[in-house]
C-alpha positions in Angstrom: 0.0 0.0 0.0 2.6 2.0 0.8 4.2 1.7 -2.7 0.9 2.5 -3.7 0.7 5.8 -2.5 3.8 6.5 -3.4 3.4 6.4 -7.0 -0.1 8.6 -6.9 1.9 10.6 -5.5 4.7 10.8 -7.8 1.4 11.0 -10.7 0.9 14.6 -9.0 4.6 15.9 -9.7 5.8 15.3 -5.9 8.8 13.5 -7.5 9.6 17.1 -9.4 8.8 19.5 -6.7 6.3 19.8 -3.5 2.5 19.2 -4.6 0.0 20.8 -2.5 -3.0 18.4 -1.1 -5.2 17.7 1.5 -5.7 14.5 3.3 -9.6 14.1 2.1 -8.0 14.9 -1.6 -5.6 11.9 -1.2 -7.8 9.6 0.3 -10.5 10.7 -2.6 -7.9 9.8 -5.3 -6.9 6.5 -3.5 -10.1 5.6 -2.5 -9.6 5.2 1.6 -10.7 7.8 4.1 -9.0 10.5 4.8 -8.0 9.8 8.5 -6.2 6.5 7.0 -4.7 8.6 4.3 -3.3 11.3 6.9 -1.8 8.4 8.8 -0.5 6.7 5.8 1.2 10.1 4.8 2.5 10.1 8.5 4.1 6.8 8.2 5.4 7.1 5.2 7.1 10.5 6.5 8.7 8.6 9.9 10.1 5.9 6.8 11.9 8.7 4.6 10.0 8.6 1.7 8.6 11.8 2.1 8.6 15.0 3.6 5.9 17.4 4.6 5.2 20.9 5.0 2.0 21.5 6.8 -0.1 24.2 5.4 -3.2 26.2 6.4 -4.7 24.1 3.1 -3.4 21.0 4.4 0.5 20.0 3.5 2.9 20.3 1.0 4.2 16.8 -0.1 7.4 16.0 -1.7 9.3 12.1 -2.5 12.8 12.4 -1.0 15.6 10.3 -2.8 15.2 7.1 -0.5 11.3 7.3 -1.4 12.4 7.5 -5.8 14.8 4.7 -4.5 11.7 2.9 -3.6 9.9 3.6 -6.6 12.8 2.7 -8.9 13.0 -1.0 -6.8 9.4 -1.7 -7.8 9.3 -0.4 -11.3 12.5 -2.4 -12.0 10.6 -5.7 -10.7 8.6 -5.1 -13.3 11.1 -4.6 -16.2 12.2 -8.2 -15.0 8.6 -9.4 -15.3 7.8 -8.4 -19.0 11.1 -7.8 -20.5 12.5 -10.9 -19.1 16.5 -11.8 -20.0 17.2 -8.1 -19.5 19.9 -7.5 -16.6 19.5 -4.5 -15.0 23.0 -1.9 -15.6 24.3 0.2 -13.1 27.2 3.1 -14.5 29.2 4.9 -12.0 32.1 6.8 -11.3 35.2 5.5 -8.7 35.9 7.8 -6.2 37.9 7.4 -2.8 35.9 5.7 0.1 36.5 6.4 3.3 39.3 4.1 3.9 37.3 1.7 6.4 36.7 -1.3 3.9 39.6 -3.1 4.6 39.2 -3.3 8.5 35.2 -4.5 8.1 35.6 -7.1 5.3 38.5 -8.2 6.6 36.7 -9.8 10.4 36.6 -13.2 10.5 32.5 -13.0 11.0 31.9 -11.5 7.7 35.1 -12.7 5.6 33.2 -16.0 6.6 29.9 -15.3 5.2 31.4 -14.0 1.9 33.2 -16.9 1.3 30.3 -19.2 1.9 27.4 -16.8 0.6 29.1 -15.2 -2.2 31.7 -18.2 -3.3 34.8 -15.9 -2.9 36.8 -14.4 -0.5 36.9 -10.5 -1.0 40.1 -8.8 -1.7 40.5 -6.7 1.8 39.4 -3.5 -0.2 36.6 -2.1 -1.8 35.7 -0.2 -4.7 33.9 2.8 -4.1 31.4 4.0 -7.3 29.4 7.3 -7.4 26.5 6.3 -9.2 24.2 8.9 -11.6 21.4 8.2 -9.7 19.8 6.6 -6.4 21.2 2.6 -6.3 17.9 0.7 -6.3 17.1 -2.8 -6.7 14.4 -4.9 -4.7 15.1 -7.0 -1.5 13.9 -10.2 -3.2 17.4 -10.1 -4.8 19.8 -9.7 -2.0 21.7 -12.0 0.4 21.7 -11.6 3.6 24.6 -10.7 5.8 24.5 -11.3 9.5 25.9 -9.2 12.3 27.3 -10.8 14.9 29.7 -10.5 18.2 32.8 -10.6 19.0 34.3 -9.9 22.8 35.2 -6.3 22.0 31.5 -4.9 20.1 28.5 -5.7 18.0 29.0 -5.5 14.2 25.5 -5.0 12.2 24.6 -6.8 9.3 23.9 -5.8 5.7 23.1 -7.3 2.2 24.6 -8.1 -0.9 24.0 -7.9 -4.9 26.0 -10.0 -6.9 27.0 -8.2 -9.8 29.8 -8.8 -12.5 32.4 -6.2 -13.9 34.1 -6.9 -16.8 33.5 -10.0 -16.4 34.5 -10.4 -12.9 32.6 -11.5 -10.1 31.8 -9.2 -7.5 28.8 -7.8 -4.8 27.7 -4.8 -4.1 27.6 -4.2 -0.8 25.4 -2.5 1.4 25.4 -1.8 5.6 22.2 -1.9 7.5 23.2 1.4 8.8 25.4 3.6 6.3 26.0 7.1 6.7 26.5 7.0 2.7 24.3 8.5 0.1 21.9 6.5 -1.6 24.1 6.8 -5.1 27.0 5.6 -3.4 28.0 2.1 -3.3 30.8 -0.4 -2.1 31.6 -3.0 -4.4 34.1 -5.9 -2.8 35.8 -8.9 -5.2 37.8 -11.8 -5.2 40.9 -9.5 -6.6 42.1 -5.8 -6.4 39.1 -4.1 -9.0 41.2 -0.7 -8.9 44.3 -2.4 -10.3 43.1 -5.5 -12.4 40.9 -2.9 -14.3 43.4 0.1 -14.3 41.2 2.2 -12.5 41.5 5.6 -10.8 39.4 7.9 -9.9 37.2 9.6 -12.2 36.4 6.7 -14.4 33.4 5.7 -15.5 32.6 2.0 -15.0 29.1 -0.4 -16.0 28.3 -2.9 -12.9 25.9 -5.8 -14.3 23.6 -7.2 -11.6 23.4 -10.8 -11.6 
């Protein structure tokens, strides 16, 4: 439902800019009342997808970048349903992380998981891409990666894509909690991407989800 409102919304311009509307207006348009509409506009504010301005007419509404992310997830489900065959393509830029790949995929509790999850274990690096827009593809296709303790702290979890580049197997990966913006991702691999690829930053590079 959620996704559903969503996209009426993003039918009104919210996507563009901030629409102007009224709870009773929402509701009207997808048929509910407009007490469940308010609380589904709530919700979907305390989630991220949206902001609100509340007016003396009722709110202005506008889809944040994690809410497009959303969007993009569901409408690429789709593209896999009737265009089926067709891989979804992901073109980025590298840039410089911020150094802390090494440490994380390095311990034992995920380098573990990789190798048994993924069917490689990751080069002690990753490779950082700035992508041209929001990175968003559906749960359905992720693996999970568990947190876990060690006698020192708690390490979250997170999920991975498989993805190839050039050829080579790799994973996007992403934290449960990352302070990094939704067009940034981390992409770990069996080798050294930067230097079996010739890569520095700057360059432009095609990731190929699996």
């Amino acid at each position: 439902m959620d996704v559903d409102i969503l996209k009426k919304l993003a039918l009104m311009g919210a996507m563009k800019g901030r629409v102007s509307l009224s709870s009773a207006k929402l509701g009207s348009t997808i048929g509910m009342s407009s007490q469940t509409a308010a609380r589904r506009l709530i919700r979907l504010e305390k989630q991220g997808y949206i902001t609100r301005v509340l007016t003396t007419e009722g709110q202005d509404v506008r889809i944040t970048d994690k809410g497009i992310s959303k969007l993009k997830a569901e409408y690429l489900d789709y593209k896999k349903i009737f265009e089926e065959g067709q891989r979804q393509r992901l073109k980025g830029r590298v840039t410089t992380g911020l150094g802390e790949g090494q440490y994380y995929i390095s311990l034992e509790g995920y380098r573990r998981q990789f190798v048994e999850k993924l069917g490689f274990e990751p080069y002690p690096g990753t490779l950082n891409l700035q992508l041209k827009e929001p990175f968003a593809v559906h749960d359905t296709s992720a693996i999970k990666i568990e947190g876990f303790k060690d006698s020192a702290r708690t390490f979250g979890g997170g999920k991975c894509y498989p993805v190839k580049i050039d050829g080579i197997e790799a994973a996007i990966i992403r934290p449960d909690r990352s302070s990094y913006p939704l067009n940034m991702v981390e992409i770990i691999a069996p080798v050294n991407l930067r230097e079996k690829l010739g890569l520095k930053d700057g360059d432009e590079v095609e990731v190929i989800l699996e």
